[in-house]
C-alpha positions in Angstrom: 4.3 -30.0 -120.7 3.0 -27.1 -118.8 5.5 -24.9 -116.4 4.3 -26.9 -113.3 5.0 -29.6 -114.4 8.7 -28.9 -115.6 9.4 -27.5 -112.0 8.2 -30.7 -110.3 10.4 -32.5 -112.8 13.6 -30.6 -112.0 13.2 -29.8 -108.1 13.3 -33.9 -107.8 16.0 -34.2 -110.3 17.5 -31.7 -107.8 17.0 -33.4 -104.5 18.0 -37.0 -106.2 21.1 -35.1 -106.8 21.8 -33.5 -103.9 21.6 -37.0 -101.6 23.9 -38.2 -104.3 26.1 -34.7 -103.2 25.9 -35.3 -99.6 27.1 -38.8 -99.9 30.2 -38.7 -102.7 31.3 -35.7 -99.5 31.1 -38.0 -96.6 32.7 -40.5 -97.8 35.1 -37.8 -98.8 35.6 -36.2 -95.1 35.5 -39.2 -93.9 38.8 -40.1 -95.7 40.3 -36.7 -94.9 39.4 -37.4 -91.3 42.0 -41.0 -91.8 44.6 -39.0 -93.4 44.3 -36.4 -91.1 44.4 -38.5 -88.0 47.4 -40.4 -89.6 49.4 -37.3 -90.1 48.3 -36.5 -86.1 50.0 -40.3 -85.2 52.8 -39.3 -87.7 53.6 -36.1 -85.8 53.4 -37.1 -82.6 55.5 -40.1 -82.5 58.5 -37.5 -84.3 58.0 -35.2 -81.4 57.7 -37.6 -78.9 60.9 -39.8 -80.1 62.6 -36.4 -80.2 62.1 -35.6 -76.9 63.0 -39.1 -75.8 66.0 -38.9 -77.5 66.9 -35.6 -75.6 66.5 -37.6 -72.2 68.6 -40.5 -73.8 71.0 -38.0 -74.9 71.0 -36.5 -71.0 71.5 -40.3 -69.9 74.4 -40.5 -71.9 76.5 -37.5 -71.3 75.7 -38.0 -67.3 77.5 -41.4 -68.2 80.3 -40.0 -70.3 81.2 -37.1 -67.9 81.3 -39.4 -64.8 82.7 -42.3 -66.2 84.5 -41.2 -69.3 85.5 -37.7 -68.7 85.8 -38.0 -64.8 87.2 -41.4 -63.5 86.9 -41.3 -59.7 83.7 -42.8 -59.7 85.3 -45.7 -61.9 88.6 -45.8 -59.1 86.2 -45.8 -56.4 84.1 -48.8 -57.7 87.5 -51.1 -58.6 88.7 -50.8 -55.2 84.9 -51.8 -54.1 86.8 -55.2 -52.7 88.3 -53.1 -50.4 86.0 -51.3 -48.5 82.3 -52.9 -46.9 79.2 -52.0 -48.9 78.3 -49.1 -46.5 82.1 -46.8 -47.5 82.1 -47.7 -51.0 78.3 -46.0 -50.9 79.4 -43.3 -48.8 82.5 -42.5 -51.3 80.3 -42.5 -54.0 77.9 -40.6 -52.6 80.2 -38.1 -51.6 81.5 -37.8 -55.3 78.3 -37.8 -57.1 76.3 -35.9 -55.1 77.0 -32.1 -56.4 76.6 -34.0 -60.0 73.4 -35.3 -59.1 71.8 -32.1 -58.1 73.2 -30.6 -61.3 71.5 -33.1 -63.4 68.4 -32.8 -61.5 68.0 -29.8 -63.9 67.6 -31.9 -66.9 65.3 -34.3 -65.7 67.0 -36.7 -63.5 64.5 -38.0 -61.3 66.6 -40.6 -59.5 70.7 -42.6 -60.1 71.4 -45.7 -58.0 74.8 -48.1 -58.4 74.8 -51.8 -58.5 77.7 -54.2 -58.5 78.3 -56.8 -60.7 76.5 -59.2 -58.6 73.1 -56.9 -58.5 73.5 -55.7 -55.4 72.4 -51.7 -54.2 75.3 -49.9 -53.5 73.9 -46.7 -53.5 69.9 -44.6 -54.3 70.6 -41.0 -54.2 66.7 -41.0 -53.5 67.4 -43.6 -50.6 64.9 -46.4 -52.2 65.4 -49.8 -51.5 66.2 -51.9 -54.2 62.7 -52.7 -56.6 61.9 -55.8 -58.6 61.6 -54.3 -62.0 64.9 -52.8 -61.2 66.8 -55.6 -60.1 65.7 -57.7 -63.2 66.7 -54.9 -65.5 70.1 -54.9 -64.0 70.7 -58.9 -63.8 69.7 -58.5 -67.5 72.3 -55.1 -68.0 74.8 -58.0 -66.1 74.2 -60.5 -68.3 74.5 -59.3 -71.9 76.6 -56.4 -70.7 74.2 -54.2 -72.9 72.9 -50.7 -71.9 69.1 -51.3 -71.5 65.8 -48.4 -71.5 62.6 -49.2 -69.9 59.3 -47.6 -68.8 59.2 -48.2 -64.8 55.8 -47.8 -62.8 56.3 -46.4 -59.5 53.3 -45.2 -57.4 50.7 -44.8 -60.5 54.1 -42.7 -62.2 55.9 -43.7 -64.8 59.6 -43.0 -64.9 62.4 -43.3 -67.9 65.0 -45.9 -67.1 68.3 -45.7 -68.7 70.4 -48.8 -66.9 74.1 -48.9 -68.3 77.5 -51.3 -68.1 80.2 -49.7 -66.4 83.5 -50.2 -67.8 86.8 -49.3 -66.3 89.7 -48.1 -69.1 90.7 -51.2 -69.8 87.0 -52.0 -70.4 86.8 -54.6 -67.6 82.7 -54.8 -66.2 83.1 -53.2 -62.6 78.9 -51.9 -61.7 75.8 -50.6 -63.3 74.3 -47.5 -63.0 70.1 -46.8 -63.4 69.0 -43.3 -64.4 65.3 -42.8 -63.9 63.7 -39.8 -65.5 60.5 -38.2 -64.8 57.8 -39.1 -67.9 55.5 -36.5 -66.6 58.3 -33.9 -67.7 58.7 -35.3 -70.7 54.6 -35.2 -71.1 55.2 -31.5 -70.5 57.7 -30.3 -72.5 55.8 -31.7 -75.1 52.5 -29.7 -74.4 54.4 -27.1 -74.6 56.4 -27.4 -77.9 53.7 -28.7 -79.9 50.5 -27.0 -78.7 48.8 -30.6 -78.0 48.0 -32.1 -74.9 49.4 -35.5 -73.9 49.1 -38.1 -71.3 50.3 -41.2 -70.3 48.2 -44.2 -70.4 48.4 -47.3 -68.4 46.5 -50.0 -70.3 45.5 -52.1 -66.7 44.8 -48.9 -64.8 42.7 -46.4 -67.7 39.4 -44.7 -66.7 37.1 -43.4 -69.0 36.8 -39.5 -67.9 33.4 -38.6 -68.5 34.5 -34.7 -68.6 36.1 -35.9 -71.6 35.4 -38.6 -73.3 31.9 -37.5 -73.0 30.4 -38.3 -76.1 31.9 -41.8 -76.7 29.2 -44.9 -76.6 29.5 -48.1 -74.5 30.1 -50.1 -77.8 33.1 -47.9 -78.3 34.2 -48.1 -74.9 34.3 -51.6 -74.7 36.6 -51.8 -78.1 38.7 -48.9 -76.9 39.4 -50.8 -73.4 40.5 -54.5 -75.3 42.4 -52.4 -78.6 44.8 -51.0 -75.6 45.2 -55.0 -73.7 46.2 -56.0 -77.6 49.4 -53.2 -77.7 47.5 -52.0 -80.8 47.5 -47.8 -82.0 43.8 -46.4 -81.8 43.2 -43.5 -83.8 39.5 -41.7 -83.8 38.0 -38.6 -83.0 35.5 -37.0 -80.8 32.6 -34.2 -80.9 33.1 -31.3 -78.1 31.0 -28.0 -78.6 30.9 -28.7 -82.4 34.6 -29.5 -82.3 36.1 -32.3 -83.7 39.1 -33.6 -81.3 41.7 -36.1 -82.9 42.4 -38.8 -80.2 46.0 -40.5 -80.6 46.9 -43.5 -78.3 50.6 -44.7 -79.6 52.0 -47.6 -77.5 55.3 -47.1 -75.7 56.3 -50.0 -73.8 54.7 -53.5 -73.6 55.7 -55.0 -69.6 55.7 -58.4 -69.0 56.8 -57.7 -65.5 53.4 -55.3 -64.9 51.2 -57.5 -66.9 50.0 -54.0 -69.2 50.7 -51.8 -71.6 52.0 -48.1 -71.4 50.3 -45.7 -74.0 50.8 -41.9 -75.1 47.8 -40.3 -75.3 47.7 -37.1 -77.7 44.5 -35.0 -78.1 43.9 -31.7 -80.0 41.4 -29.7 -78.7 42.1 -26.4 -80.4 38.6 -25.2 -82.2 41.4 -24.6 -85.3 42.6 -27.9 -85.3 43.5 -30.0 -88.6 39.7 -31.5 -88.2 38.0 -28.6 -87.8 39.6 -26.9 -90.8 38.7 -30.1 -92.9 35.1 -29.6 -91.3 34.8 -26.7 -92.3 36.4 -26.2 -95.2 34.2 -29.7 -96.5 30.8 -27.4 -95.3 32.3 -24.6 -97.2 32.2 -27.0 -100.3 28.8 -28.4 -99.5 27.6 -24.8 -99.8 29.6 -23.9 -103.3 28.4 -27.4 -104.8 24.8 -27.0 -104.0 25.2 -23.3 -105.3 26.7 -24.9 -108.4 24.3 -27.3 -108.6 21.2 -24.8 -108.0 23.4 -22.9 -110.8 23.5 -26.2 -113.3 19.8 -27.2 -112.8 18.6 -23.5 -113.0 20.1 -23.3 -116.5 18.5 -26.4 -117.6 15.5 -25.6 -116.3 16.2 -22.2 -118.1 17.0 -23.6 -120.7 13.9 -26.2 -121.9 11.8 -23.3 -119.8 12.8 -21.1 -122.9 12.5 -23.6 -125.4 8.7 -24.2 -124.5 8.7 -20.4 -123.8 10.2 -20.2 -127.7 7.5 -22.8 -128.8 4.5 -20.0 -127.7 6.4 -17.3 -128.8 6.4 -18.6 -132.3 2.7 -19.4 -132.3 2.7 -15.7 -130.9 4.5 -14.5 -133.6 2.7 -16.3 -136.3 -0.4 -14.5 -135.2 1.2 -11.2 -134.8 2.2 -11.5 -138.2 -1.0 -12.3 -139.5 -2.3 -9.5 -137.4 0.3 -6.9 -138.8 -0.1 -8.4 -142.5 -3.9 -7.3 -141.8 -4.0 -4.3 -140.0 -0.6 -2.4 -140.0 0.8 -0.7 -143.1 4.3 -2.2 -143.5 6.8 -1.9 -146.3 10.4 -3.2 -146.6 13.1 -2.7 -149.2 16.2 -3.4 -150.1 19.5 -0.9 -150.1 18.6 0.2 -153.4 15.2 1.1 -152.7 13.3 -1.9 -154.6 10.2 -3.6 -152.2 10.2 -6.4 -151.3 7.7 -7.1 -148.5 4.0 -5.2 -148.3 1.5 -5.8 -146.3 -1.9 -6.1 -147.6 -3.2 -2.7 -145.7 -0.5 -0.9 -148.1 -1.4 -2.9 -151.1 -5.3 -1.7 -150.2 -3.9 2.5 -149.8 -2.0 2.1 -152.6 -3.9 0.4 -155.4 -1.3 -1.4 -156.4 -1.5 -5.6 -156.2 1.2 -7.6 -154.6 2.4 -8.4 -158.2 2.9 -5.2 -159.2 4.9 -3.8 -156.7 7.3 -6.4 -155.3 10.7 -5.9 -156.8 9.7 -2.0 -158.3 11.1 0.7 -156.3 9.6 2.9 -153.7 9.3 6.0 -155.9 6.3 4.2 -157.8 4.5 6.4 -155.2 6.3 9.5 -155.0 4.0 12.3 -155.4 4.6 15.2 -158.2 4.1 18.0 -155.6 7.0 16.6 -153.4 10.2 17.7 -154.7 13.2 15.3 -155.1 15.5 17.8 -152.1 12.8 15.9 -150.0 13.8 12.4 -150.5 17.2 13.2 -150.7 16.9 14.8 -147.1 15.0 11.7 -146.1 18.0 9.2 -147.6 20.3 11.4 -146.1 19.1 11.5 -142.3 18.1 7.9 -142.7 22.4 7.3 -142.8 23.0 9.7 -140.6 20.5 9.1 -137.7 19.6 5.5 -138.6 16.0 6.3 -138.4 13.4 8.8 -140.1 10.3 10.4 -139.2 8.3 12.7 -141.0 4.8 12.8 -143.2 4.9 11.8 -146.9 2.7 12.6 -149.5 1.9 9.6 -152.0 0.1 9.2 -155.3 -1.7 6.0 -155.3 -2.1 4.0 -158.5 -4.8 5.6 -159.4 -3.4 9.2 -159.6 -5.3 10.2 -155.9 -3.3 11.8 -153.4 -2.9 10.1 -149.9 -0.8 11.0 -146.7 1.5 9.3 -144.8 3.0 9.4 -141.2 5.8 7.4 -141.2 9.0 5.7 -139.0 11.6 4.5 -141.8 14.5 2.2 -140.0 17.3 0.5 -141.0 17.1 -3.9 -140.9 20.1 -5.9 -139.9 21.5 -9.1 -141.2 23.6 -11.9 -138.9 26.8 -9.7 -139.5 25.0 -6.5 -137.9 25.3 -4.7 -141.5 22.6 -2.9 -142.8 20.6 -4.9 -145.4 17.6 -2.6 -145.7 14.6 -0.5 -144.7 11.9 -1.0 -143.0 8.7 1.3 -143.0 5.8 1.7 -140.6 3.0 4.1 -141.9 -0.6 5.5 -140.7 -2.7 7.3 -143.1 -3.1 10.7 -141.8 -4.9 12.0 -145.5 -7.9 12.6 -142.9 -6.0 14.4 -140.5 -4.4 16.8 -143.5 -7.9 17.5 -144.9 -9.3 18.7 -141.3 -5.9 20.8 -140.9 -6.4 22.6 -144.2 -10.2 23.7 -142.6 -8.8 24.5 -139.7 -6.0 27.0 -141.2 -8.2 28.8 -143.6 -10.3 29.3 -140.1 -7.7 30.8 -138.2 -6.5 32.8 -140.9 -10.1 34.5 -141.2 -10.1 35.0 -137.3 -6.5 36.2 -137.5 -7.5 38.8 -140.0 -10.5 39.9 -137.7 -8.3 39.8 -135.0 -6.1 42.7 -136.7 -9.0 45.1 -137.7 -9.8 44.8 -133.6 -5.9 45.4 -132.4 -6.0 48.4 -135.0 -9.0 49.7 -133.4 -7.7 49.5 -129.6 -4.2 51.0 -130.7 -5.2 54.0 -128.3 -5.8 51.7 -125.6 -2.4 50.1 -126.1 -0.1 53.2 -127.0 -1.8 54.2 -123.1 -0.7 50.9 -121.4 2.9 51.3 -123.0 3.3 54.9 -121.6 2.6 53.9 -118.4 5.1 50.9 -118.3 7.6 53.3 -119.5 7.3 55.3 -116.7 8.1 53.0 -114.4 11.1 51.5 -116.0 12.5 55.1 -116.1 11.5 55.9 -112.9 13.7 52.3 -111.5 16.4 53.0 -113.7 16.7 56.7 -112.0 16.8 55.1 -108.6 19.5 53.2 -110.0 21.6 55.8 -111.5 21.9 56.9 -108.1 23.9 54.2 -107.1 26.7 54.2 -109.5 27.2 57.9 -109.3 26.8 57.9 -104.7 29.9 55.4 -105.5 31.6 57.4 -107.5 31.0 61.0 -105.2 32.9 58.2 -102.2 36.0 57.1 -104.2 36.1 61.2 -104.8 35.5 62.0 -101.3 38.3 59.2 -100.4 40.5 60.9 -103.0 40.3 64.2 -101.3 40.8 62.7 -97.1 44.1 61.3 -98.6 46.0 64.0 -101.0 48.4 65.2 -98.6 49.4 61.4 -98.1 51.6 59.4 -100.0 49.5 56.6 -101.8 50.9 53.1 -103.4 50.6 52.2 -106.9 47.8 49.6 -105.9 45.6 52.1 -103.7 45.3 54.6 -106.6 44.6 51.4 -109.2 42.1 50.2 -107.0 40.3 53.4 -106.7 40.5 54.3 -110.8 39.5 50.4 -111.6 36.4 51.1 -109.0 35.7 54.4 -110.8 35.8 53.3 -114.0 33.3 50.4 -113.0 30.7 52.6 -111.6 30.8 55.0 -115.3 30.6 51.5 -117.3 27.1 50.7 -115.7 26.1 54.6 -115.5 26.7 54.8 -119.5 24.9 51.1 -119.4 21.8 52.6 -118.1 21.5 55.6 -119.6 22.2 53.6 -123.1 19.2 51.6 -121.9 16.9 55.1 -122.5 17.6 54.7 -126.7 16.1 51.2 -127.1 12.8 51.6 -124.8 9.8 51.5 -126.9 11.9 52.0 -130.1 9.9 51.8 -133.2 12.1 49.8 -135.2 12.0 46.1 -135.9 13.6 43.8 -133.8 16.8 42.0 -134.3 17.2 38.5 -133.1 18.7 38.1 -130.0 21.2 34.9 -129.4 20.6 34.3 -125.3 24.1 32.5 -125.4 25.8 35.7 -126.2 23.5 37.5 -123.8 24.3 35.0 -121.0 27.6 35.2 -121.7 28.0 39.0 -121.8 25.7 39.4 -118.6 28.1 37.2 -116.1 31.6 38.7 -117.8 30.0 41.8 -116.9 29.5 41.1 -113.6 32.9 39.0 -112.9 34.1 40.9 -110.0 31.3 41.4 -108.4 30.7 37.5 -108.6 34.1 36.7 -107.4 34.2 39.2 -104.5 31.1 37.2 -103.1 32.4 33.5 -104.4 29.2 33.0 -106.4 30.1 30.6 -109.3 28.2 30.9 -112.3 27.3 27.8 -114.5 24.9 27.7 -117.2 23.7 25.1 -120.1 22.1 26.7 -123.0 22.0 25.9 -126.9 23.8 28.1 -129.1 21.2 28.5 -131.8 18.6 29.2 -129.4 17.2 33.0 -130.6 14.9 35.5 -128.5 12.6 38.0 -130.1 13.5 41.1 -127.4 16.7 43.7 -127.6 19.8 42.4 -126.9 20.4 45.3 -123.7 16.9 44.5 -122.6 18.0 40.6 -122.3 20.8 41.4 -121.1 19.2 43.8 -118.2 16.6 41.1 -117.0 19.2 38.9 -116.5 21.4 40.8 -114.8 19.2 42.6 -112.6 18.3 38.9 -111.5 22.3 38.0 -111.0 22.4 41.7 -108.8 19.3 40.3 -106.7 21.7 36.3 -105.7 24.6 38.9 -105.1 22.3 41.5 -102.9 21.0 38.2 -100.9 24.6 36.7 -100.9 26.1 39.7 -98.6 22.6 40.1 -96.6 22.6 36.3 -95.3 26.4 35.8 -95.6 26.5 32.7 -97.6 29.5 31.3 -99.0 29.9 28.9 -102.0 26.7 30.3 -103.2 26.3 28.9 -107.1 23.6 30.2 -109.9 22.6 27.4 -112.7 21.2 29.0 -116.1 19.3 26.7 -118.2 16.3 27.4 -120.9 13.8 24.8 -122.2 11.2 24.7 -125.1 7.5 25.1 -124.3 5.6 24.4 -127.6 1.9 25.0 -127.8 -0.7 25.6 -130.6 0.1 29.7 -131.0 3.5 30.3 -130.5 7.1 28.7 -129.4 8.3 29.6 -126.3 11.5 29.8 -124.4 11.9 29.3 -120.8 14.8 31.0 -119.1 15.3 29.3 -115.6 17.7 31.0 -113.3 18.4 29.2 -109.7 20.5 30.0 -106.8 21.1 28.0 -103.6 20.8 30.9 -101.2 19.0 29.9 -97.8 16.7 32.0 -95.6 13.7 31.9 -94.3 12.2 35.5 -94.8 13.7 35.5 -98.5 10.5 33.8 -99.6 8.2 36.4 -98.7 10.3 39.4 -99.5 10.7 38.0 -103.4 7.4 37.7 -103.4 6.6 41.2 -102.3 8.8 42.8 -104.9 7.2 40.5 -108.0 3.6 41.5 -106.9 4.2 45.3 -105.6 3.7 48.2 -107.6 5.5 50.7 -105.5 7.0 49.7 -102.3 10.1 47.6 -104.8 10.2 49.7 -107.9 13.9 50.5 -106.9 15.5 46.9 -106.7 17.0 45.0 -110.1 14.6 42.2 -109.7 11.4 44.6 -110.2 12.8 46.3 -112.7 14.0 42.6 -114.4 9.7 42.6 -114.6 9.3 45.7 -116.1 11.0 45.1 -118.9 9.7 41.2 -119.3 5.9 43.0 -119.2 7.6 45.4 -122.1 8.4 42.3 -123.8 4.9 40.7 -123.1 6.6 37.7 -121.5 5.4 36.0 -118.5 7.4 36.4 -115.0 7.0 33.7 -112.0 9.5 32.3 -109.5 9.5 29.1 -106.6 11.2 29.7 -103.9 11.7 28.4 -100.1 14.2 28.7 -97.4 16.7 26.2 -99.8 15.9 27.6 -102.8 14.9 30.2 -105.5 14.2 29.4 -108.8 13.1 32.5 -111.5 11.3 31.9 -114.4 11.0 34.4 -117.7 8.9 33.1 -120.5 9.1 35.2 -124.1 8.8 34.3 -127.4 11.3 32.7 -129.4 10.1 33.6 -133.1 8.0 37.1 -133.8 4.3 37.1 -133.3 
């Protein structure tokens, strides 16, 4: 099976699966939608029968404090025999009245007083005596029972709270109706619960487009006859990608009215309980097709790899084969013993595969190498983990042969060293031509001398003249040391007659004895030019070193930090005070350009590198500063090409003494930047 094909395979395994995905989470969301819409019905019949039971509670303390706590209302309706219909309202009235308006404020829409024959004694609103009404007292007459309704009035629904009134010796002397207003109650909720409510009437409901937009005429038509069969309709709606729980919960079922009376709850908040479950099912969607991607990706990975494992082995095989023909490969064990050639060695070595599986390595050590060699070798091997070098071998035959060779260590499952493994090129070619082409440059290096013999004239001239201008920069320089000296004198002198601190007259010896240190610096410099004796080795670590403790002051005075990364072992062929002076002639220069462009946090990196070639080995010094300007460029420049105009500034005469040492003096610089160069030799010509 190809790799097209396998992807094929898997992207349908994939979109089988994902269908399968989309419908297990449906039906899923689909049940959190029912239990979320039960929990909606749950809530809202607690909050609403709370709230009912705060108006049934008001109904029953306007009872007890007229009629239990108070008890003229209770004299005034047992001497109802005494008086017509019209004083016995008009005494009631009269007593009730500042109670009424009181318990206006909790609701009370309307109180009226009936006798025990179901006559109107009184309406504090002034109606006249309703139907509904008077068959809720005859009933409140009859069983003597305190009785709650739902009354429709005008399109409004009211509470109805119709009670017995007992006297004290519990004798059945009127009723009273309290009516309070639903649409408070409607309210009160809204505002406790953060829903919004209203009351339905099942014979008088209108579909409200604005709201019930989205609802189809199929739903309509089952929503209209669940609400004439007193039943609870849960469902939910789609507004602006909002999913709105709709609640009906029947109140009241009239005979009387012929309908049903409904609360209708709705939750149009876009955080609702829905929209959570919404979102938080999309949010699963998303992580299960990401899982899913995840899980088919690492099968498909997985037999992917295994096919891919299937051509890497035929791969392999012919790699092998290839190596076993071409490459020169040896392996041994820990102790040194082969134990896998490849037939290239067997062919170099004259040896047959018999003959040297399970005999040791040193079968082809050669009598010219000496055992320190391989003891080295063994010894690096450990300590590195890998060798490289050139070997020379004595085939089986006696002949002499050379090697280039990579020895590393093999690994068993436990990651311990098992081992060795050797790649090897035969260089013996290579080694023959390199033997020519030594005894060549030897004879050119020997005609080479009779010539620089011959021209030691010329050179002897050429040195003179360098001389001469080194001396005539370091006079310029001597100048400065000793003009600062002559000041701190002349400073001395203004200010004998006055009497100076400990720290003036510190400050003024320390600066004295600074200017003699680099006077005696320079003129020390005089005994080492062009001195005839031989060279010591120079370490640039030390020299480095020396050159920026030397300057320390002058470093911090300007805030120039100083960093530098150079290998201790790292040896120049030049004086150690000539070294010393080319580097800090080139420190003086940052410090000069420091004050003249005013730059703070100014920092100087030291580094050398190797540059190898054919003739010689080379150290790079590479000195850099950060100082900006835009002239700077062209002045540096000036002083490393002029012969005159800058023989008095540190960096020319930092190239004097590199041309002494016949080293090589460049720099790269721009307005960011410099960077100086010095090339000399690391070992002696």
């Amino acid at each position: 099976m190809n790799n097209k094909n396998l992807k094929i395979r898997y992207f349908f395994y994939f979109i089988l699966s994902f269908f399968l995905l989309i419908l297990t989470l449906n039906n899923f969301e689909e049940k959190k939608f029912e239990d979320s819409l039960e929990n909606y019905k749950k809530f809202v019949s607690k909050e609403y029968s709370i709230y009912f039971n705060n108006y049934k509670n008001n109904s029953e303390l306007i009872y007890f404090n007229e009629f239990i706590k108070e008890k003229k209302l209770i004299e005034i309706l047992k001497n109802k025999n005494n008086l017509d219909l019209t004083l016995l309202s008009n005494e009631i009235y009269k007593n009730f009245e500042n109670s009424f308006i009181f318990y206006k404020t909790l609701g009370l829409e309307e109180a009226s007083f009936y006798s025990t024959n179901n006559d109107l004694i009184l309406s504090m609103k002034e109606n006249s005596k309703d139907n509904f009404t008077s068959k809720t007292v005859e009933n409140v007459i009859k069983n003597k029972k305190e009785l709650s309704n739902y009354k429709l009035q005008n399109n409004k629904i009211f509470l109805q709270f119709s009670k017995p009134i007992f006297d004290e010796k519990l004798e059945f002397i009127g009723v009273i109706n309290l009516e309070f207003n639903f649409d408070l109650l409607i309210k009160e909720l809204e505002k406790e619960t953060n829903l919004n409510y209203r009351e339905v009437i099942s014979d008088n409901f209108h579909l409200n487009e604005d709201f019930f937009f989205n609802i189809s005429k199929n739903k309509k038509e089952k929503l209209f006859l669940d609400l004439n069969n007193k039943k609870e309709i849960l469902f939910f709606l789609k507004e602006n990608q909002t999913k709105i729980p709709i609640i009906f919960i029947p109140l009241y079922s009239s005979d009387f009215y012929k309908n049903n009376i409904y609360l209708l709850a709705y939750d149009k908040d876009k955080n609702n309980e829905l929209a959570q479950i919404d979102e938080y099912v999309n949010n699963l969607l998303l992580i299960l097709i990401l899982v899913l991607l995840f899980i088919f990706f690492l099968l498909f990975r997985a037999n992917y790899l295994k096919m891919q494992r299937n051509i890497s082995n035929k791969k392999y095989q012919e790699l092998f084969n290839q190596i076993d023909n071409y490459i020169i490969k040896v392996e041994t064990d820990l102790d040194g013993n082969i134990i896998f050639a490849t037939k290239p060695f067997y062919k170099l070595s004259g040896y047959s595969k018999e003959e040297v599986i399970g005999k040791n390595i040193n079968i082809l050590k050669h009598s010219d190498v000496s055992k320190i060699f391989f003891e080295n070798l063994w010894k690096d091997l450990k300590i590195s983990k890998i060798w490289e070098g050139e070997i020379k071998n004595q085939d089986k035959f006696g002949n002499s042969y050379w090697v280039k060779a990579v020895i590393f260590p093999r690994y068993d499952n436990n990651n311990e060293i098992e081992g060795y493994s050797s790649i090897r090129v035969n260089i013996t070619d290579t080694k023959q031509l390199e033997k020519i082409n030594r005894l060549l440059k030897e004879d050119l290096s020997n005609k080479l001398n009779d010539i620089k013999i011959k021209d030691k004239s010329l050179v002897d001239t050429t040195k003179v003249q360098l001389m001469s201008k080194i001396l005539d920069s370091l006079a310029h320089q001597w100048k400065i040391p000793i003009s600062k000296i002559s000041f701190e004198i002349q400073k001395l002198n203004k200010i004998k007659n006055i009497n100076l601190d400990k720290n003036s007259l510190f400050n003024i010896e320390k600066n004295v004895e600074t200017e003699l240190k680099n006077l005696s610096d320079m003129l020390n410099e005089i005994k080492y030019l062009f001195s005839t004796r031989n060279r010591e080795k120079t370490n640039l670590l030390s020299v480095v070193s020396e050159s920026i403790f030397s300057l320390k002051e002058e470093l911090k005075n300007q805030n120039i930090k100083v960093k530098f990364d150079i290998k201790p072992e790292i040896n120049m062929n030049i004086s150690f005070n000539e070294l010393k002076n080319i580097i800090m002639n080139i420190i003086k220069n940052t410090i000069e350009y420091s004050k003249l462009n005013s730059e703070d946090n100014v920092t100087i990196y030291i580094t050398a590198i190797f540059e190898n070639t054919d003739k010689q080995n080379d150290v790079i010094i590479k000195i850099e500063d950060n100082i900006k300007g835009i002239n700077k460029k062209n002045i540096i420049n000036e002083i490393l090409n002029s012969e005159e105009k800058y023989f008095d500034t540190p960096l020319y005469l930092s190239k004097l003494f590199i041309e002494k040492n016949k080293g090589l003096f460049w720099c790269n610089n721009n307005e960011y930047y410099t960077i100086y160069y010095i090339k000399l030799d690391k070992e002696e010509n």
